[in-house]
C-alpha positions as CSV (number, residue, x, y, z in Angstrom):
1,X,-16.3,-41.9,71.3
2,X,-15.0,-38.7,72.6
3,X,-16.1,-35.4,71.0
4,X,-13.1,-33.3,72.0
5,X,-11.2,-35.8,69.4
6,X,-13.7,-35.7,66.5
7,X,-13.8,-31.8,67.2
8,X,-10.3,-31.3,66.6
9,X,-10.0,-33.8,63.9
10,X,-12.6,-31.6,61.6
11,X,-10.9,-28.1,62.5
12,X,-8.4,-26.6,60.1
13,X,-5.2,-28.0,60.3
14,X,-2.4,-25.8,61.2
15,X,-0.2,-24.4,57.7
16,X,3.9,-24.9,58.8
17,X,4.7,-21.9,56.5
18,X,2.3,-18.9,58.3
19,X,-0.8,-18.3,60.9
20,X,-3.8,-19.9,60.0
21,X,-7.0,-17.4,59.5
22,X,-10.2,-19.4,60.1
23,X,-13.2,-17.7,57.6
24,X,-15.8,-16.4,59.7
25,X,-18.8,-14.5,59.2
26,X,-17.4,-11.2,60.3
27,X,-14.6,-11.3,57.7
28,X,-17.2,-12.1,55.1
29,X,-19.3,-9.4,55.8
30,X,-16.0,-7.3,56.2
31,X,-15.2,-8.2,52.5
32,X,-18.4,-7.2,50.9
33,X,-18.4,-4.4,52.9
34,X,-15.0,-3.2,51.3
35,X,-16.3,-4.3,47.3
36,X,-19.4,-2.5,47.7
37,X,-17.2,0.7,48.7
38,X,-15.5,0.0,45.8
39,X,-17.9,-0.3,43.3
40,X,-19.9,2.6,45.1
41,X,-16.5,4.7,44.5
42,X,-16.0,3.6,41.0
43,X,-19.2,3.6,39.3
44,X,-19.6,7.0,38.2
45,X,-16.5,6.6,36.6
46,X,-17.4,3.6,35.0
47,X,-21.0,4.9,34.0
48,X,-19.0,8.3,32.3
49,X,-16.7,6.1,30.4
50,X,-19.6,3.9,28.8
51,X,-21.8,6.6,28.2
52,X,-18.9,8.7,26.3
53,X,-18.1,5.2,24.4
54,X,-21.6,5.0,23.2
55,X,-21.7,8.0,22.1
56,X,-18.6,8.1,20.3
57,X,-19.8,4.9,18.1
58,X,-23.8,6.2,17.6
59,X,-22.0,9.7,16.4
60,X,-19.8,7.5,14.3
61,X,-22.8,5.6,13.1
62,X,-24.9,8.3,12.5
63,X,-22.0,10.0,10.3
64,X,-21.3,6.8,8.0
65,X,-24.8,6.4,7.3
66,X,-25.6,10.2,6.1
67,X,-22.3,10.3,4.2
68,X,-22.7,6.9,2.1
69,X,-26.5,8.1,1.7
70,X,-25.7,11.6,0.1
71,X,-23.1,9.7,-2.0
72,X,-25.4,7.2,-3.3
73,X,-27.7,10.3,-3.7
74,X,-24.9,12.1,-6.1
75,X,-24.2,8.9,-7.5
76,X,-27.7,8.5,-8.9
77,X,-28.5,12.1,-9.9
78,X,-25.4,12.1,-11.9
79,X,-26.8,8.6,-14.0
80,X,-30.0,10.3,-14.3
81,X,-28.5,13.2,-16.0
82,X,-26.8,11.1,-18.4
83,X,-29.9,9.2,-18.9
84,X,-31.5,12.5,-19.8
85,X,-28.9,13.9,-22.1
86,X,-28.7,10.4,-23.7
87,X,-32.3,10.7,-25.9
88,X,-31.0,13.8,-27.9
89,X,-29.0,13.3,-30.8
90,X,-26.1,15.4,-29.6
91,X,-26.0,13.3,-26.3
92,X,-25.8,9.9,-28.3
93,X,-23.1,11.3,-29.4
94,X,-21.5,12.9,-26.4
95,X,-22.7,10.6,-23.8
96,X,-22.3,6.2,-23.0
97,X,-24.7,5.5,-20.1
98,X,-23.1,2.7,-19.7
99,X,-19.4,4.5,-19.0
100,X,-20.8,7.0,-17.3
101,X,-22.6,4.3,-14.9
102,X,-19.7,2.2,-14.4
103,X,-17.7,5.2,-13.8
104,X,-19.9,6.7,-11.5
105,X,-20.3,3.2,-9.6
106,X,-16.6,3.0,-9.2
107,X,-16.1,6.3,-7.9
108,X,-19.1,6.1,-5.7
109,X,-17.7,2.7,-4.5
110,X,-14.0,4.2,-3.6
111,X,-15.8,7.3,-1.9
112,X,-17.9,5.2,0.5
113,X,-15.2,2.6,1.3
114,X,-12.7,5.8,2.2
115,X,-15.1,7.8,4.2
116,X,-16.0,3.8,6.3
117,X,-12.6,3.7,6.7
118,X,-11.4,7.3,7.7
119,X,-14.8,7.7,10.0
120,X,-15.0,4.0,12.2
121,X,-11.0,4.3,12.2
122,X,-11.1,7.7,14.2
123,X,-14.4,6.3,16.4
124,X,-11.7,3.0,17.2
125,X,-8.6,5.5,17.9
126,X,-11.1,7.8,20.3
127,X,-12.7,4.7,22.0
128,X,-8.9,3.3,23.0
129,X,-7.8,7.3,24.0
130,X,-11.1,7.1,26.3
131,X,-9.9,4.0,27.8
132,X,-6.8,5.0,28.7
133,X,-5.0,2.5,26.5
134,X,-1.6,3.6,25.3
135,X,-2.1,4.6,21.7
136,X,2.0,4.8,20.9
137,X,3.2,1.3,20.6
138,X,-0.5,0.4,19.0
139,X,0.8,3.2,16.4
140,X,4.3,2.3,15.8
141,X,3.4,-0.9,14.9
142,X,0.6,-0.1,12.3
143,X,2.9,1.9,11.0
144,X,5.4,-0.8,10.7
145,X,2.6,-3.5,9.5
146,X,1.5,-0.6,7.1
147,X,4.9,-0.4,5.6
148,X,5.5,-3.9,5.3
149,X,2.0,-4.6,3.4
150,X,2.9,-1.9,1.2
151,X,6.4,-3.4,-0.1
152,X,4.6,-6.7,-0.2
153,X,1.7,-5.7,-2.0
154,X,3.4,-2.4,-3.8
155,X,1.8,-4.0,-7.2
156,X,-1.6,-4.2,-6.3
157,X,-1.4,-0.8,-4.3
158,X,-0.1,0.8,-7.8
159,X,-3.1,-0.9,-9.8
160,X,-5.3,0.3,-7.5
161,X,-4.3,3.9,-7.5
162,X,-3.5,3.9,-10.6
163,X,-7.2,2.8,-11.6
164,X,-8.7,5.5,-9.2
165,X,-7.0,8.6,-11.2
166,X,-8.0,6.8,-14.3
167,X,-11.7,6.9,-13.1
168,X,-11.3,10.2,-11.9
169,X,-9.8,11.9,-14.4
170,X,-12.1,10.0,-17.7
171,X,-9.1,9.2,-19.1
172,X,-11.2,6.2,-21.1
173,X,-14.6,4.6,-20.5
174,X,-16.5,1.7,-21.8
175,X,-16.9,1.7,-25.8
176,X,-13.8,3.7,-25.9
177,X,-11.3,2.3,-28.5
178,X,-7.7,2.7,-26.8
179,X,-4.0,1.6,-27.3
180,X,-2.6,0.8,-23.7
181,X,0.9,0.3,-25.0
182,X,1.0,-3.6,-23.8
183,X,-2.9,-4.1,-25.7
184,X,-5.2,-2.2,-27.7
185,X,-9.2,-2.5,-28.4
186,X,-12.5,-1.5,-27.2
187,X,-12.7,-0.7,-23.7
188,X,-15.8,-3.6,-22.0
189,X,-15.2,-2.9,-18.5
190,X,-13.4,-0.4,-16.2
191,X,-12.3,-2.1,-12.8
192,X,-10.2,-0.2,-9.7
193,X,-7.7,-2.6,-10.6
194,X,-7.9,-4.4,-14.6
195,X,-9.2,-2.6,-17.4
196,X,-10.7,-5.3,-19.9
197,X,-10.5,-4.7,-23.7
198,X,-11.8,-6.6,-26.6
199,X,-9.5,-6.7,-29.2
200,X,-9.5,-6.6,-32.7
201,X,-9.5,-10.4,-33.4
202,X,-12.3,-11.0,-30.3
203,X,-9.7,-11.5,-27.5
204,X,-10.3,-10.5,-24.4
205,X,-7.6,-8.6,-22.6
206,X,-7.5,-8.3,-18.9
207,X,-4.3,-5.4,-18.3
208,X,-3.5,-4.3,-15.1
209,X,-4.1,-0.5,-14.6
210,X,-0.3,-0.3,-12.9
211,X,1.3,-1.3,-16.3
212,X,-0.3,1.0,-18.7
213,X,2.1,3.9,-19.0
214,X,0.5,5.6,-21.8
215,X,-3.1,6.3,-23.0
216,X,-4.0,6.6,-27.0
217,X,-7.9,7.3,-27.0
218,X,-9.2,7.1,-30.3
219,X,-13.2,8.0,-29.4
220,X,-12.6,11.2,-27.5
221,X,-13.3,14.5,-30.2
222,X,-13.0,13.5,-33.6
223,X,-10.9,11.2,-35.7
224,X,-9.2,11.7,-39.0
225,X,-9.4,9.5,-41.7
226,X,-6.6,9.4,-44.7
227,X,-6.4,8.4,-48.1
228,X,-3.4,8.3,-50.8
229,X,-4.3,7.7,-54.0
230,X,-1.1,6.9,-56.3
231,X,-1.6,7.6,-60.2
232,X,0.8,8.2,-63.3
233,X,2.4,11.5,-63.4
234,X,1.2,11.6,-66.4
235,X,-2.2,12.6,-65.5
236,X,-3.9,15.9,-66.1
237,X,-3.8,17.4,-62.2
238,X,-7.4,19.5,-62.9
239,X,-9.0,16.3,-64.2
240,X,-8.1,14.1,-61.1
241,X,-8.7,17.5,-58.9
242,X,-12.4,17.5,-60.1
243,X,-13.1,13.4,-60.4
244,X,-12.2,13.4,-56.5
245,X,-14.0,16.3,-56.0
246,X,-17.2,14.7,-57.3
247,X,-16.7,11.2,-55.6
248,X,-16.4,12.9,-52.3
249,X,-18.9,15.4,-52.4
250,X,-21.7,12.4,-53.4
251,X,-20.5,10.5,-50.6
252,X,-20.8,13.6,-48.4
253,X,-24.3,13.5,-49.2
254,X,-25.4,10.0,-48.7
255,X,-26.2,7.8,-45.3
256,X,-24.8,7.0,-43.3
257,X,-22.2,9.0,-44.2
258,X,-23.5,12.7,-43.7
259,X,-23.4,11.8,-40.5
260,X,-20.4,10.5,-39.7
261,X,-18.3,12.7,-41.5
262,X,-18.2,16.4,-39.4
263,X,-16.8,18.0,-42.4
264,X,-16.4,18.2,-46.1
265,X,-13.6,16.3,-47.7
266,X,-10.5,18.0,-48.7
267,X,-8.1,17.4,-50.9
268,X,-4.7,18.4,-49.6
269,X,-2.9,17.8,-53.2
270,X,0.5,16.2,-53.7
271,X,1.9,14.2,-51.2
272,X,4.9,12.9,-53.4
273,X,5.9,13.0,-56.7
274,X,7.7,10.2,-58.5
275,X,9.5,8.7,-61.5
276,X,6.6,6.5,-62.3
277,X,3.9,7.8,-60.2
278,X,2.3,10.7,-58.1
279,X,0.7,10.7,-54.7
280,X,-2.8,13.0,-54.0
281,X,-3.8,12.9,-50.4
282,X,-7.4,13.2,-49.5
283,X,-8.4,14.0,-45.4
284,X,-11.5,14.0,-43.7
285,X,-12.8,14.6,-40.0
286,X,-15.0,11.9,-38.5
287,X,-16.8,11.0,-35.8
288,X,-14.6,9.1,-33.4
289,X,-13.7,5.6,-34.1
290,X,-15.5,5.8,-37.4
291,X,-12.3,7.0,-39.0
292,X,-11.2,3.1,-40.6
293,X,-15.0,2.4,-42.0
294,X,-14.6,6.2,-43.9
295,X,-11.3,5.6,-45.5
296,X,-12.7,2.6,-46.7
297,X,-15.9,4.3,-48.9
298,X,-13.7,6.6,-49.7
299,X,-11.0,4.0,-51.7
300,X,-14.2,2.1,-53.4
301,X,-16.1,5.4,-54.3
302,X,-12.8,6.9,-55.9
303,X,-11.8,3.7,-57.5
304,X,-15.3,3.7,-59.4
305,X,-14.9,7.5,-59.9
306,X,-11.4,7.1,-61.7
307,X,-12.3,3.7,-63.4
308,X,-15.3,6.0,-65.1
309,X,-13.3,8.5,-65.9
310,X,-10.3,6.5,-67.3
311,X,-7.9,7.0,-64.6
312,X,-5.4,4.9,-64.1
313,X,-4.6,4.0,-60.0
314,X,-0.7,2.8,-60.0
315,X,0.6,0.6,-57.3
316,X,3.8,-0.5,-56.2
317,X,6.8,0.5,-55.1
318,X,8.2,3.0,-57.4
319,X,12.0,2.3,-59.2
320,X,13.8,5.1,-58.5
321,X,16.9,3.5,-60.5
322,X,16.8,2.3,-64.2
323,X,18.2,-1.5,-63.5
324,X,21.3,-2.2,-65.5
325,X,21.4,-4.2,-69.0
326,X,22.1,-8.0,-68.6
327,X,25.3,-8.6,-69.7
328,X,25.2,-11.6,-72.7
329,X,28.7,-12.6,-72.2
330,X,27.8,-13.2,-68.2
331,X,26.2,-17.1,-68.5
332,X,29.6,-18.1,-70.5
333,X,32.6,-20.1,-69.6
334,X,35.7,-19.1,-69.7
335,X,38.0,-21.1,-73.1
336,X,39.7,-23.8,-71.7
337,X,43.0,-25.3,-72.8
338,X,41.1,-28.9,-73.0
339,X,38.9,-27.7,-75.9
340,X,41.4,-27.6,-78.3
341,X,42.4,-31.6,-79.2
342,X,46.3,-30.1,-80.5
343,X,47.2,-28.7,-77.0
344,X,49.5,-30.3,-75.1
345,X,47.1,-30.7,-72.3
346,X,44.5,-32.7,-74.3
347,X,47.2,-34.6,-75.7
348,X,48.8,-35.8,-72.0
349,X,44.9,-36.8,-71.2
350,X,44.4,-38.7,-74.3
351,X,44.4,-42.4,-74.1
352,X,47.4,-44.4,-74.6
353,X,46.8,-46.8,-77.4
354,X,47.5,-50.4,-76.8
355,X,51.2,-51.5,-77.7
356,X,51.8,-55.1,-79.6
357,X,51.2,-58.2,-77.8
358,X,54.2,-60.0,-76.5
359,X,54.5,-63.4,-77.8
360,X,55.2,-66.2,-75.3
C-alpha cells in the first residue's frame, strides 16, 4: 500500500468551476473573530430597541388596565345609585334597575372594547415605527381591507351604531312599551345590535336596531287616557255634566287608582253633535303605560253611573240621511201581452185542436 495514494485520495477534490479553499483552523477562528465584532457592534442597538419595545407594551398594559378599571368603577357607582333611588316611592317610579343595569352594562361594554382597541392598536403601530418596518403599504391596505368589510358588512356596522346612540342617548330601556315602526311591545332586552320586544299577544320580537327609523315611547312622562261617551241629544247637558263628575271623582279616590291617575278627570264637553246622538269627551293624565287599564274603569264606572241615573249610552254609527220610502210598485212585473187570452199573441201560442181523422 502506498500512502502518497491514499493521501491524495482523501484530500478535497478539485471544483472545475473556481479555486478550491480547504477549511482550516485559521479561517475558523477568522470567522468568529468577524461575528463576535459584529454582535459586539450591534448589541447596543439591539438592547435599545428591546428595551423601548418593552416598554411601549408594559406602558400600554398599564394604561388598558387603569382605564377598563375606572370604567368598571363608574359602571358600578352609577347601578348603585339607581339601586338607592329605587326604594323611594318617587324612584319606583322614575327609576328600572334593571334598564338602568343593562344600559349601563352595554355602555360600559362599548367603552372598554374602544379604549382595547384604540390603546394596543397605537402600542402595535409604535412597536412596527420602532422596528423600522414601513408603516405605508401596511396602511394602505387596512385602509383598503377596512373599506371592503365595511361594504360587506354595512348592515351590521349600521345595527351596531345604530344600537350605541340608542344606548346612549335612553331613547328606551327595558319595561318600556314602544312602537318601532316594523313591531311594537314591551322592551325585554337592549342588545348593541337587536332590541327584543314582547308583544301584545306574547311574541317575541327580535328587530334589528338598523331598521327602526322611528321611536314611539309610551312609558317616558305621562300618558293620556280617552274616553267618548255617545248619548241622545236629547239629554239634559247639566245632568250628564254632574253624573260624570261624580263617577270620576269616586274613582279618583279609590286604589289603585289615586295613584295612577296624576290628575283629576276632566271633562272637555262636546266632542260632536249629531242627528241621533251627542259625543262628551272625558281626558285624564296617567302614569305611563297605565293609560289603556284607566280608560277601561272609567267606561265601567260611567256605564253604572248613567245606568243609575237613567241615562241612556247610544251606539252606532249615526244616519246622517233619512233612507228613502220603499216603493210598493218596485217587486211587480211589468203587464204582458200573454195575460190577456183575446190578444193576438196568446192566440198564435194556443194549441191547435186536432183536425178530423182521414178515413183509409
Amino acid at each position: 500500500m502506498h500512502w502518497p495514494a491514499v493521501l491524495a485520495a482523501g484530500s478535497p477534490s478539485a471544483d472545475p468551476t473556481g479555486p478550491t479553499t480547504t477549511p482550516t483552523l485559521d479561517n475558523a477562528q477568522k470567522s468568529a473573530t468577524e461575528a463576535a465584532g459584529w454582535v459586539e457592534q450591534n448589541w447596543s442597538t439591539w438592547l435599545a430597541i428591546g428595551l423601548r419595545i418593552l416598554l411601549i407594551l408594559i406602558i400600554a398594559s398599564v394604561l388598558r388596565v387603569l382605564i377598563r378599571r375606572a370604567l368598571t368603577k363608574l359602571i358600578d357607582r352609577m347601578n348603585r345609585s339607581a339601586q338607592a333611588v329605587e326604594g323611594t316611592a318617587l324612584g319606583g317610579l322614575l327609576v328600572n334597575a334593571e334598564r338602568r343595569r343593562q344600559r349601563s352594562e352595554a355602555i360600559g361594554s362599548v367603552l372598554r372594547s374602544v379604549a382595547s382597541f384604540l390603546i394596543m392598536g397605537t402600542a402595535a403601530l409604535m412597536i412596527l415605527g420602532v422596528l423600522n418596518i414601513n408603516l405605508a403599504p401596511l396602511l394602505a391596505s387596512a385602509g383598503v381591507a377596512g373599506v371592503a368589510i365595511g361594504f360587506g358588512a354595512r348592515n351590521l356596522v349600521t345595527d351596531f351604531l345604530s344600537g350605541v346612540f340608542m344606548i346612549l342617548e335612553d331613547q328606551y330601556g327595558v319595561g318600556d312599551s314602544i312602537d318601532a315602526g316594523v313591531a311594537s311591545g314591551e322592551v325585554v332586552e337592549v342588545g348593541l345590535r337587536v332590541t327584543k320586544l314582547r308583544g301584545d299577544n306574547g311574541e317575541i320580537w327580535y328587530v334589528r336596531n338598523g331598521e327602526i327609523k322611528r321611536i314611539g315611547n309610551l312609558s317616558q312622562g305621562w300618558a293620556t287616557a280617552t274616553v267618548d261617551v255617545q248619548v241622545r241629544p236629547s239629554e239634559d247637558l247639566g245632568r250628564v255634566r254632574a253624573v260624570l263628575a261624580e263617577a270620576t271623582d269616586s274613582m279618583a279616590k279609590d286604589e289603585p287608582w289615586n295613584e295612577r291617575l296624576w290628575g283629576p278627570v276632566e271633562i272637555l264637553g262636546l266632542h260632536e253633535v249629531l242627528l241621533e246622538s251627542m259625543v262628551i269627551r272625558v281626558s285624564a293624565k296617567t302614569m305611563p303605560g297605565k293609560a289603556v287599564g284607566v280608560e277601561r274603569e272609567l267606561r265601567w264606572r260611567i256605564k253604572e253611573a248613567f245606568d243609575a241615573a237613567g241615562i241612556r249610552i247610544v251606539g252606532g254609527p249615526p244616519l246622517t240621511e233619512a233612507a228613502a220610502a220603499a216603493d210598493p210598485t218596485a217587486s211587480m212585473a211589468a203587464p204582458s201581452a200573454l195575460g190577456n187570452p183575446t190578444s193576438p199573441q196568446s192566440l198564435a201560442t194556443a194549441e191547435i185542436p186536432p183536425g178530423p181523422s182521414l178515413a183509409k
